[in-house]
C-alpha positions in Angstrom: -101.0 -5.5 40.4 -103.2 -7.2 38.2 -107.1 -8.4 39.6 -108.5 -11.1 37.0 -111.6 -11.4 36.3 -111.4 -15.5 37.4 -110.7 -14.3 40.8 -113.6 -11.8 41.4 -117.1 -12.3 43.1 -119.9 -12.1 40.7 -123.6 -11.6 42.5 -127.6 -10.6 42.2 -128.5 -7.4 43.8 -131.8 -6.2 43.0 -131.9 -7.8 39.6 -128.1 -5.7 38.8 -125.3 -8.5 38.7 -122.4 -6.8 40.4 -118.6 -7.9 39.6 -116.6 -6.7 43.3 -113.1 -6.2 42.7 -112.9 -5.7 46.5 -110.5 -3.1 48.1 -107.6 -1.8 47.0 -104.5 0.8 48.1 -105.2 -0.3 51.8 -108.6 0.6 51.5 -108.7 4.0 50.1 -110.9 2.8 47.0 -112.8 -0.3 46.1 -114.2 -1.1 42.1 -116.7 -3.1 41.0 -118.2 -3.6 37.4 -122.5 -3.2 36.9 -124.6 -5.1 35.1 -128.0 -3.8 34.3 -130.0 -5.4 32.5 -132.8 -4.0 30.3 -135.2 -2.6 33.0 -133.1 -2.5 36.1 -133.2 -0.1 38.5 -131.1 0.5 42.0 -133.3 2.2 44.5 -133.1 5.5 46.0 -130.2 5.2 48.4 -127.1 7.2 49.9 -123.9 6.3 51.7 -122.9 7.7 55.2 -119.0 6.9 54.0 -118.1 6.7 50.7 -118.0 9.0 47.8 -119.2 7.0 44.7 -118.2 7.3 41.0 -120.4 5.7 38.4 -118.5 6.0 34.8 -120.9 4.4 31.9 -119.2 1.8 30.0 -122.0 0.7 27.7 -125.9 2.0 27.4 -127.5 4.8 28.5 -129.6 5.5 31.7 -131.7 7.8 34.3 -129.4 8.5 36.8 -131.0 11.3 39.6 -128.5 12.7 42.0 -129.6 14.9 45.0 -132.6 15.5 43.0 -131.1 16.1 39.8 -131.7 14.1 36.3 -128.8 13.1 34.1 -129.1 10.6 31.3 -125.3 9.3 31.1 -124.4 7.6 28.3 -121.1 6.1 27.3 -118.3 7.3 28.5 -119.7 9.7 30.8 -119.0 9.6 34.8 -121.6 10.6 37.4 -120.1 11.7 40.7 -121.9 11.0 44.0 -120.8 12.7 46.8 -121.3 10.9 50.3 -124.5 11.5 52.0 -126.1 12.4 48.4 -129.3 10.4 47.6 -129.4 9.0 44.4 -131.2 6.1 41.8 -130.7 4.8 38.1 -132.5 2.8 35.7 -133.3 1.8 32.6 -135.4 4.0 30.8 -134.8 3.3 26.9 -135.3 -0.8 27.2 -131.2 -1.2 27.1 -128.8 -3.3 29.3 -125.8 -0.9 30.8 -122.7 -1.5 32.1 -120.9 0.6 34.6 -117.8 1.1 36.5 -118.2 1.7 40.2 -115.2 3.2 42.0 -116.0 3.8 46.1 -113.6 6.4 47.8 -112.8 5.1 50.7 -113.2 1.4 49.6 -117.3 0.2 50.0 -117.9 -0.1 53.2 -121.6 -2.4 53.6 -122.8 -0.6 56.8 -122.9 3.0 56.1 -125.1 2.0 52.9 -129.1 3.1 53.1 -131.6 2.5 51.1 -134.7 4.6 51.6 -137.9 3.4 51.9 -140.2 3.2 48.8 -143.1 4.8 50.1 -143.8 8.8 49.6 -141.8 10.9 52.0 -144.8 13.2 53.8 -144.3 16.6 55.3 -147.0 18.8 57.6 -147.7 21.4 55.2 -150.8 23.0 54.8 -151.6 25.9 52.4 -155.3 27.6 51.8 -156.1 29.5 48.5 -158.8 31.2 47.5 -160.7 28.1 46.4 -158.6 25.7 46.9 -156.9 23.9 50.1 -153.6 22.1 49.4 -152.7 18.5 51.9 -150.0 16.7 52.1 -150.1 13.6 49.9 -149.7 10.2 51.9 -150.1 6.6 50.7 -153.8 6.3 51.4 -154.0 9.1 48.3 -153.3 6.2 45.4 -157.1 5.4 44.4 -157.5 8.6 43.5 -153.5 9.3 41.8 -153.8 6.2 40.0 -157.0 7.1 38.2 -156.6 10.4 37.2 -152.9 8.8 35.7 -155.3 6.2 34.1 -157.8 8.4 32.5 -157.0 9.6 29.0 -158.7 12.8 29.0 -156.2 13.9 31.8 -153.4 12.4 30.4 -153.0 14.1 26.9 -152.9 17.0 28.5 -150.8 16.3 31.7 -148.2 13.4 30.1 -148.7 14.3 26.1 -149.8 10.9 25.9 -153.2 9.0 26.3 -151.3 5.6 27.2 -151.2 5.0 30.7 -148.1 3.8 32.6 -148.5 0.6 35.3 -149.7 2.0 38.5 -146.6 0.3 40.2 -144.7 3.1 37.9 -146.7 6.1 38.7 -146.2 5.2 42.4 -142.6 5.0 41.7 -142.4 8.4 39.8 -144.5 10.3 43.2 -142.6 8.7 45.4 -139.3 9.2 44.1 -140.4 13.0 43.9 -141.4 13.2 47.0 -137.8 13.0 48.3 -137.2 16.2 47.1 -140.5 18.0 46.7 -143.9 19.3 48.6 -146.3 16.4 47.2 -149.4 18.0 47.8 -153.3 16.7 47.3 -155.3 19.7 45.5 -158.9 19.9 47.9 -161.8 21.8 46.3 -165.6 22.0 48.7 -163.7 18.9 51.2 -163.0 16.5 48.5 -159.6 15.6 46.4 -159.7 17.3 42.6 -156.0 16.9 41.6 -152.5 16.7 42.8 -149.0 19.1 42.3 -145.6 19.5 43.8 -143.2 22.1 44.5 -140.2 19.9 43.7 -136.3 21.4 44.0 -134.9 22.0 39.9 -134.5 18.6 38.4 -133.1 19.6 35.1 -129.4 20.5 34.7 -129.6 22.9 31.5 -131.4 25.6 33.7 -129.5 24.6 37.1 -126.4 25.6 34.8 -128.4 28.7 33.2 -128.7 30.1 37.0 -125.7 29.0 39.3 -126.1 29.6 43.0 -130.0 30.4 42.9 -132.5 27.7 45.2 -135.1 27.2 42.5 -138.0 25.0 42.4 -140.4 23.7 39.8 -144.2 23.1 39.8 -145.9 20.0 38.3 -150.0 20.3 38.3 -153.1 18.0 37.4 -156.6 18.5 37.7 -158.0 15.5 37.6 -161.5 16.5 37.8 -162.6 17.2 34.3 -165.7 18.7 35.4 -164.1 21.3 37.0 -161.7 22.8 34.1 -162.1 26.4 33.2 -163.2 27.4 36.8 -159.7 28.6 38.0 -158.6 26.3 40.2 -155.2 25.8 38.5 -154.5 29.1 39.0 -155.7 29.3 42.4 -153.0 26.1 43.0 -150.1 27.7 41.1 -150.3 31.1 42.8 -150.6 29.3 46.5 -147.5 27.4 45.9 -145.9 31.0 44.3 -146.5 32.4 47.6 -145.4 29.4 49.7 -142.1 29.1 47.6 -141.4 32.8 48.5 -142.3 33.8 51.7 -141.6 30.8 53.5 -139.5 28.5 51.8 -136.7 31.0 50.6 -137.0 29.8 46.5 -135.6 32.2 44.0 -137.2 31.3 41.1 -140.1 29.2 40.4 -140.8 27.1 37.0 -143.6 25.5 34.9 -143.2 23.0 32.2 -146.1 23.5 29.5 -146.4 22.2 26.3 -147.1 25.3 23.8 -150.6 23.3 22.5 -151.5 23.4 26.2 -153.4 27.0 26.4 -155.9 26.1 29.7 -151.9 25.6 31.2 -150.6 28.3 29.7 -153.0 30.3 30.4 -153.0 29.3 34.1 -149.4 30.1 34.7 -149.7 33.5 33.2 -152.4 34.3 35.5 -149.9 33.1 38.2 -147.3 35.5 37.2 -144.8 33.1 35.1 -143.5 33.9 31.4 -141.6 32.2 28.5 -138.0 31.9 29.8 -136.1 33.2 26.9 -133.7 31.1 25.0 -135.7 28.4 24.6 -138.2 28.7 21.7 -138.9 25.5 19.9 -138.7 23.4 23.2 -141.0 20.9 23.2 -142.1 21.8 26.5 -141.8 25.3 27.0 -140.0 26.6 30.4 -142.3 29.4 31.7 -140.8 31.2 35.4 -141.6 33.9 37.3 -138.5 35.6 40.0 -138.5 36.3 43.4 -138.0 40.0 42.6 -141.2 40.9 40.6 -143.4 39.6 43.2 -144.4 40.9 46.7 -146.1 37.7 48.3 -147.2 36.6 51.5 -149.3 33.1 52.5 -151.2 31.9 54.9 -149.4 28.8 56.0 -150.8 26.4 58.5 -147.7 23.9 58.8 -144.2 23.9 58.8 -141.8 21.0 57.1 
């Protein structure tokens, strides 16, 4: 059987044009070819029906599934099992092309696309100085500048160039489906922000099969506060959240080795270098499950 290109429907979705080679084998599959051009993305989203396989013919692109960054290039495949959110998009300033196979063939009504607003939990954790609040919409006045204030930035992002606040929204809220996004309180007013997010990076998902581990992003945005331990205060009441009540095996940092306030602030939480990866530009730091004894004072449940 032979499906020309003349004969196939060719149409705009969310700025990716989308060649549908329709249904085929009595339905068990359906194929379509991608077009993405420089910039695109395809929102967070899942299926209720069919299992989706995404196999790069041209380009490379961000591709997060269940939670999980790949960067695809071509002739890679990316597997997306039904009831698995996912996204992609362009994140070198490239068009792609891909090849979309749905098993059973696409089937409009068990597709969902999430809504792109931060996903908001009821936890509430209490440090020694610090309080930690969910993070809701009505938080962006205060994200937006701390992502917009150089100072913070070099320190937080390794760069002093801002990104458009319609990116740093997108970047929290895409998170936020798979993380604790949490407002740092210090005396009754906002200081910073952090998450406890589930693993994101494959290398250390594949270092550590079958263990639930999480990762910890952290900003201070008050620069007037630095050097008063409030970092640490954050890090070590997420530590004892991710233990005793969220059943997390491991726990990781990120930090840049000219970071020292951050590294310093980890250590103090209980994390050190992961070995094996010297020379990283960002240095995993972790601490285990089995070296700490932890308990927290939790006022919420997800």
């Amino acid at each position: 059987m032979l499906i020309g290109r003349a004969g196939t429907a060719a149409f705009d979705w969310n700025g990716l044009t989308i060649r549908d080679f329709g249904a085929l084998l009595d339905g068990a599959a359906s194929v379509a070819v991608i077009e993405a051009p420089a910039g695109a993305a395809h929102p967070h989203a899942y299926s209720t029906a069919c299992d989706k396989l995404y196999f790069v013919l041209e380009g490379t692109l961000r591709m997060n599934v269940d939670g999980v960054a790949y960067s695809p290039a071509a002739g890679d495949l990316i597997v997306v099992p039904k009831g698995t959110v996912f996204n992609y998009f362009d994140y070198l300033g490239a068009p792609s092309r891909l090849l979309l196979v749905h098993m059973p063939a696409f089937d409009p009504e068990a597709e969902h696309i999430l809504p792109d607003l931060l996903r908001e939990h009821d936890v509430h954790l209490r440090g020694e100085q610090v309080t930690l609040r969910p993070m809701t919409e009505e938080d962006w006045p205060y994200i937006l500048a701390w992502n917009a204030d150089p100072e913070v930035l070099i320190w937080s992002d390794s760069t002093d160039q801002p990104r458009p606040p319609e990116d740093v929204k997108d970047i929290y809220r895409g998170v936020s489906l798979f993380a604790y996004n949490f407002m740092v309180e210090y005396q009754g007013e906002p200081i910073g922000e952090c998450w406890l997010q589930k693993m994101n990076l494959p290398q250390i998902i594949a270092r550590f099969p079958g263990r639930d581990l999480r990762r910890i992003d952290l900003m201070i945005g008050r620069t007037d506060l630095w050097n008063r331990g409030l970092g640490t205060d954050t890090l070590r009441t997420l530590v004892r959240f991710a233990f005793a009540q969220d059943g997390a095996d491991g726990i990781f940092g990120l930090v840049d080795p000219g970071n020292h306030r951050s590294r310093r602030a980890f250590e103090k939480a209980g994390f050190s270098d992961l070995p094996g990866c010297e020379g990283e530009e960002e240095r995993p730091m972790v601490v285990w499950r089995e070296i700490r004894v932890v308990s927290a004072e939790v006022e919420g449940a997800r």
